[in-house]
C-alpha positions as CSV (number, residue, x, y, z in Angstrom):
1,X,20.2,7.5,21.1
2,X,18.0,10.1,23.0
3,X,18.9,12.7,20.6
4,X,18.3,10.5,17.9
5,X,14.8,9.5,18.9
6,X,13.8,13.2,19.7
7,X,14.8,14.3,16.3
8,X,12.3,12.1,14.7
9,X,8.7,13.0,14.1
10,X,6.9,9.4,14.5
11,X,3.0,9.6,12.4
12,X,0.8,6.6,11.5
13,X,-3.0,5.6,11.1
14,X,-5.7,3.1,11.7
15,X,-5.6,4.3,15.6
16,X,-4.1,7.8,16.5
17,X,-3.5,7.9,19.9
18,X,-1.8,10.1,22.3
19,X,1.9,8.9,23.5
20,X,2.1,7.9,27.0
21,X,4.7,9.8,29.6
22,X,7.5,7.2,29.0
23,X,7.5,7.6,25.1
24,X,8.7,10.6,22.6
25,X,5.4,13.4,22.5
26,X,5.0,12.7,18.8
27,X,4.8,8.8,19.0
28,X,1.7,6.9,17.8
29,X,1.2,4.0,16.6
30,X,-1.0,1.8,13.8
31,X,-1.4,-1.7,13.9
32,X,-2.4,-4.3,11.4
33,X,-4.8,-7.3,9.9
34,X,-4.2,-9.6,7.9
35,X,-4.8,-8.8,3.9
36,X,-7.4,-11.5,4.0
37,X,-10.1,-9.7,5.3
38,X,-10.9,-6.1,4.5
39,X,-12.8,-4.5,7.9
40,X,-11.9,-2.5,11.3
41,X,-10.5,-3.7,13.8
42,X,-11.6,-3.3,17.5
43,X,-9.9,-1.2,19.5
44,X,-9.4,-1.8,23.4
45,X,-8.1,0.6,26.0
46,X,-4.6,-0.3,27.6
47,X,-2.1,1.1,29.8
48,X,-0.8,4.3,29.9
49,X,-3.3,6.0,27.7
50,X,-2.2,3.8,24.6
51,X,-4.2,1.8,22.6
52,X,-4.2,-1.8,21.7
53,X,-6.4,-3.6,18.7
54,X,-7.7,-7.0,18.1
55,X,-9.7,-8.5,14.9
56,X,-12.0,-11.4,15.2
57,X,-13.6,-13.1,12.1
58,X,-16.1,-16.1,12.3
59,X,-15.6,-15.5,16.4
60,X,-11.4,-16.5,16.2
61,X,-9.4,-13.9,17.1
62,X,-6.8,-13.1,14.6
63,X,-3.0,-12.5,15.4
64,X,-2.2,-8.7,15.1
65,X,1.2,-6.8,14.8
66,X,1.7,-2.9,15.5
67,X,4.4,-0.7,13.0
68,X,5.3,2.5,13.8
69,X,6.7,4.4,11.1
70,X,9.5,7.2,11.6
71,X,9.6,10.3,9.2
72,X,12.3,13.6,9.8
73,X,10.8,16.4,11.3
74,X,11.3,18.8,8.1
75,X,10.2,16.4,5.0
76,X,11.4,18.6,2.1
77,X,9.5,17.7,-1.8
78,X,11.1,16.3,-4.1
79,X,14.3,15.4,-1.6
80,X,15.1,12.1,-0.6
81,X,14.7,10.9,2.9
82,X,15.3,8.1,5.3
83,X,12.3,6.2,6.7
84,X,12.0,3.5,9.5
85,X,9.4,1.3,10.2
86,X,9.4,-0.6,13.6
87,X,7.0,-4.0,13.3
88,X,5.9,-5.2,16.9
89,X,3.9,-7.5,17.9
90,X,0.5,-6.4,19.7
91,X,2.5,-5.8,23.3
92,X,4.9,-3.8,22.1
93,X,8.1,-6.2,21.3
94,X,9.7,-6.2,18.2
95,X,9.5,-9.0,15.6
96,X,12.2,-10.4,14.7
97,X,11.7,-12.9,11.6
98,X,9.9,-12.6,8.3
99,X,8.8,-14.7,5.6
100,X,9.9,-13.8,2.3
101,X,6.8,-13.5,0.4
102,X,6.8,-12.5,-3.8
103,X,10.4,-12.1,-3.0
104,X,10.8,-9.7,-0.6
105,X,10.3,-9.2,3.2
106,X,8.1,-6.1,2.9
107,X,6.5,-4.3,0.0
108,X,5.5,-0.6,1.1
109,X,2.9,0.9,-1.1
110,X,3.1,5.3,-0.9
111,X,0.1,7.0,-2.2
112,X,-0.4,10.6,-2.1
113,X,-4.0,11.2,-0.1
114,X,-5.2,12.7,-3.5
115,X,-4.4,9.2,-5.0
116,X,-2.1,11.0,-7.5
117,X,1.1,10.0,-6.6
118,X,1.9,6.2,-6.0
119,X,5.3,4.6,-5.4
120,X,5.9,0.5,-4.4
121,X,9.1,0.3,-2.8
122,X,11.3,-2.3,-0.6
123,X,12.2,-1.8,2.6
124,X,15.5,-3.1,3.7
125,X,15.2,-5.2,7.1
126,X,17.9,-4.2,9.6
127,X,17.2,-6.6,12.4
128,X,15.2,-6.4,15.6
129,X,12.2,-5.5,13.5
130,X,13.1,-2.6,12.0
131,X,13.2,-1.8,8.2
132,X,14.5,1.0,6.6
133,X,13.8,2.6,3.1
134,X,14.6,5.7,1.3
135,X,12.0,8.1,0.0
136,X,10.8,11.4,-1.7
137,X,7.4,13.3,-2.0
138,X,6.4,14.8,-5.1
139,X,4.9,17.7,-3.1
140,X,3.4,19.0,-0.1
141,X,0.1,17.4,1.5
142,X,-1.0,14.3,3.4
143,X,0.7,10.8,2.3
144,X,-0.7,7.6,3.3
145,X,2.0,4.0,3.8
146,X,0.3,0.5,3.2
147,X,2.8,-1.8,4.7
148,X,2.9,-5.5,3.7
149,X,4.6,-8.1,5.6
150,X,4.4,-11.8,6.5
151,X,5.8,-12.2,10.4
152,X,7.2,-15.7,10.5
153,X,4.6,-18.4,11.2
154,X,1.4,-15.6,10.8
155,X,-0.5,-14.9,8.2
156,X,0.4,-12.2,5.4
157,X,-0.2,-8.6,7.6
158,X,-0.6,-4.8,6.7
159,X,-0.5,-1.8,8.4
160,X,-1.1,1.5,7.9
161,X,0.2,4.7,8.7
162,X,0.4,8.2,7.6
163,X,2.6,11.6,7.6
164,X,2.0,14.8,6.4
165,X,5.1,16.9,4.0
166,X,4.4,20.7,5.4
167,X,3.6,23.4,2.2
168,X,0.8,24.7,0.3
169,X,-1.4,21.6,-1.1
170,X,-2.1,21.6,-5.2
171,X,-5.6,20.9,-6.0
172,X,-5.9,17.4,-7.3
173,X,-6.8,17.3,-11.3
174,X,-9.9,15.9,-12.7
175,X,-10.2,11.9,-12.6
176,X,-9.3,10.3,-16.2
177,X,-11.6,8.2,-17.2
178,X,-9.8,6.8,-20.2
179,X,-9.4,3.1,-20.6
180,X,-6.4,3.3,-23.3
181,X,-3.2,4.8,-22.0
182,X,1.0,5.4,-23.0
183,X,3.4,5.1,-20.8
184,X,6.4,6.0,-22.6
185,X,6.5,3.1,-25.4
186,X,4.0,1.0,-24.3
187,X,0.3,1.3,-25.0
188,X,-2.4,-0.3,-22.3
189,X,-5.9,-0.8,-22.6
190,X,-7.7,-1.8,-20.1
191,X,-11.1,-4.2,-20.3
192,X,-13.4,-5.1,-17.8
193,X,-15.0,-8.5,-17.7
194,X,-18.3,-6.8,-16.1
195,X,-20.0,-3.9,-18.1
196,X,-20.9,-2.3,-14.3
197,X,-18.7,-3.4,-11.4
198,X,-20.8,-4.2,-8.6
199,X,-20.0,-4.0,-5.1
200,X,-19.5,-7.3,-3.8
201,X,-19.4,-9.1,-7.3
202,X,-16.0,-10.7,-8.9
203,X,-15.0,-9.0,-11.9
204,X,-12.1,-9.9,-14.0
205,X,-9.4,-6.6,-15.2
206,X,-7.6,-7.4,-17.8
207,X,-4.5,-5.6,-19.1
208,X,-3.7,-5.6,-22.8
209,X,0.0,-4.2,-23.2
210,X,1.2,-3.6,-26.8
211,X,4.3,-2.0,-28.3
212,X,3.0,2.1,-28.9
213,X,4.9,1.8,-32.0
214,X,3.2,-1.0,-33.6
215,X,0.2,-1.7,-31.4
216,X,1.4,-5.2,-31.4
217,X,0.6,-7.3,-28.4
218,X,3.8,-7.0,-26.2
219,X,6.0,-10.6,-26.5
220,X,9.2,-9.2,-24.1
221,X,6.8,-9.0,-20.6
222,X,8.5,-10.9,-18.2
223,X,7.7,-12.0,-14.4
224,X,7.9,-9.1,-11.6
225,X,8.5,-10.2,-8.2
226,X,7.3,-13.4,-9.0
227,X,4.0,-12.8,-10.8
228,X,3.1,-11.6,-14.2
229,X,1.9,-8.4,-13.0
230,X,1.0,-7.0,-9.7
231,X,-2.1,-4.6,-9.0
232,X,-2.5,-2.4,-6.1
233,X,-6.3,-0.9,-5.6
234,X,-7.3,2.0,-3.8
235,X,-10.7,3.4,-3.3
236,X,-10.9,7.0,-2.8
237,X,-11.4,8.5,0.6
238,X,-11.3,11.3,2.5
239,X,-8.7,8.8,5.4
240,X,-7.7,5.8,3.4
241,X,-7.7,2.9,6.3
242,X,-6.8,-0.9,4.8
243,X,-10.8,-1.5,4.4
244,X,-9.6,1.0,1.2
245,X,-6.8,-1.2,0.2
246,X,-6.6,-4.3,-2.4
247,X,-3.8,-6.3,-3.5
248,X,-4.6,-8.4,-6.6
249,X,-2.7,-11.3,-7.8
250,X,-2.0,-11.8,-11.7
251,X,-4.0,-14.8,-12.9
252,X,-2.2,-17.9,-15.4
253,X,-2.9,-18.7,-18.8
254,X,-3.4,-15.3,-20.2
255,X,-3.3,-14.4,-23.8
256,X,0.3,-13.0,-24.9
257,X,0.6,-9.7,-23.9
258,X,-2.3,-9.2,-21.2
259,X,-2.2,-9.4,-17.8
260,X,-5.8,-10.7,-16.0
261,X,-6.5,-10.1,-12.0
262,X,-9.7,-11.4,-10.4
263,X,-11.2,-9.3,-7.6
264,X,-14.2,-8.0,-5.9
265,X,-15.1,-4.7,-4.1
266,X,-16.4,-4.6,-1.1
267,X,-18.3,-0.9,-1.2
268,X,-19.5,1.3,-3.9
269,X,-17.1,4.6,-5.0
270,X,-14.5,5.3,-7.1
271,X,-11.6,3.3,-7.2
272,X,-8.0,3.8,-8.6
273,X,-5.8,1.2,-10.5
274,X,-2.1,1.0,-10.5
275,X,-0.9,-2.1,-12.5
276,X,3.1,-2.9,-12.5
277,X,4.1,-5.0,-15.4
278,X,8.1,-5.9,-16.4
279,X,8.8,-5.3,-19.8
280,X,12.4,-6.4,-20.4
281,X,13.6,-5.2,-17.2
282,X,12.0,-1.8,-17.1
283,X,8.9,-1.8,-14.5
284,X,5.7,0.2,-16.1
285,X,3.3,1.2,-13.8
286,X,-0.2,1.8,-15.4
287,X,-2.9,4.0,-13.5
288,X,-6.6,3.8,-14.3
289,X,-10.0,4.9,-12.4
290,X,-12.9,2.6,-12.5
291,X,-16.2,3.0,-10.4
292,X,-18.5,0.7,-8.8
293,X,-22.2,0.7,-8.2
């Protein structure tokens, strides 16, 4: 088990912090708040050089967990690897039960730093805590985890961690700005309900999918994980934190073929889109940039 734990490189975010005398050299540690509320949390001193977090909103102090995510130490592009995410709670024991929520036990959203690259995947739970998940990196650079989980009888948590795949970074392209996209054989256009998004003002996105043959609205969409359609925001940054992240749910009664999600932003900049709709089984993932004043 020594062995084991000395061959992993453990990297996260939110706190960085150096490993006490007891733990592996490369250990750290990030710790989460709950998806309600987009802001930094405190962070408090504790033993051993470590360091612990706490959130208060409205002057109640909000339950917090800790994950610590494990990554080889040679990640390799393109190659697929193991991952392990430990989920503790804030004194370092593990959690043991989890609420399934949109029909899984953890969604893990991987976004390249650049915002390029984005992958939603599943963890499997293995017990004690621990969940487990196989991954690859489209290329070298630094890769940022939002991890979403509901610890039985706590609200819905997320933390966030990081790791870097060693190589020569590619420049990132220019942002598209286009509002009309393919993605393989299906056309979407997004529409705003708001001319300018505003910081801190709802605005409505709604997807239109239709057939790229036909540009007939899509009748074949049917639900994913639970929803009509599930939309994962990210605003761009030089260290994405959770203040950065967004998870939209789809809204009811939408026109055949469009998918709407009500949201708000709480800062000004450029923000990216990645909306995943099922059409007849197959997931489309559709990527946009929007910016707000």
């Amino acid at each position: 088990m020594k062995r084991f734990i000395n061959a992993i490189a453990i990297t996260t975010t939110l706190v960085i912090v150096q490993a006490c005398s007891l733990l592996p050299k490369a250990e750290e540690k990030a710790i989460s708040v709950s998806t309600h509320q987009h802001e930094e949390p405190s962070i408090n001193e504790s033993h051993h050089g470590e360091h612990s977090t706490s959130s208060t909103v409205h002057g109640e102090k909000k339950a917090l967990t800790q994950a610590k995510l494990k990554v080889p130490n040679d990640i390799t592009p393109n190659k697929n690897i193991s991952l392990l995410i430990d989920v503790q709670d804030i004194e370092g024991k593990a959690i043991a039960k989890f609420d399934t929520f949109q029909e899984k036990l953890m969604h893990l959203i991987i976004v390249s730093d650049d915002l390029q690259f984005f992958s939603h995947l599943h963890p499997i739970y293995k017990n004690n805590g621990q969940f487990k998940v196989e991954a690859s990196f489209p290329q070298a650079g630094g890769y940022t985890f939002f991890s979403d989980y509901k610890p039985t009888g706590q609200t819905e948590q997320i933390s966030v961690l990081k790791t870097q795949v060693p190589g020569i970074s590619i420049a990132a392209p220019e942002i598209d700005i286009k509002r009309s996209k393919t993605f393989n054989d299906t056309q979407v256009n997004l529409a705003l309900s708001e001319q300018t998004v505003k910081a801190g003002k709802e605005v409505t996105l709604m997807f239109k999918l239709q057939d790229a043959a036909n540009n007939q609205p899509l009748t074949d969409l049917q639900p994913y994980l639970g929803e009509k359609g599930h939309l994962v925001i990210l605003r761009q940054s030089t260290s994405l934190t959770a203040a950065d992240y967004i998870h939209a749910h789809a809204l009811n009664n939408a026109p055949t073929g469009q998918v709407h999600f009500m949201t708000s932003f709480s800062q000004a900049g450029k923000y990216k889109l990645w909306g995943q709709f099922n059409r007849n089984g197959k997931i489309i993932t559709a990527d946009f940039w929007i910016n707000v004043v």
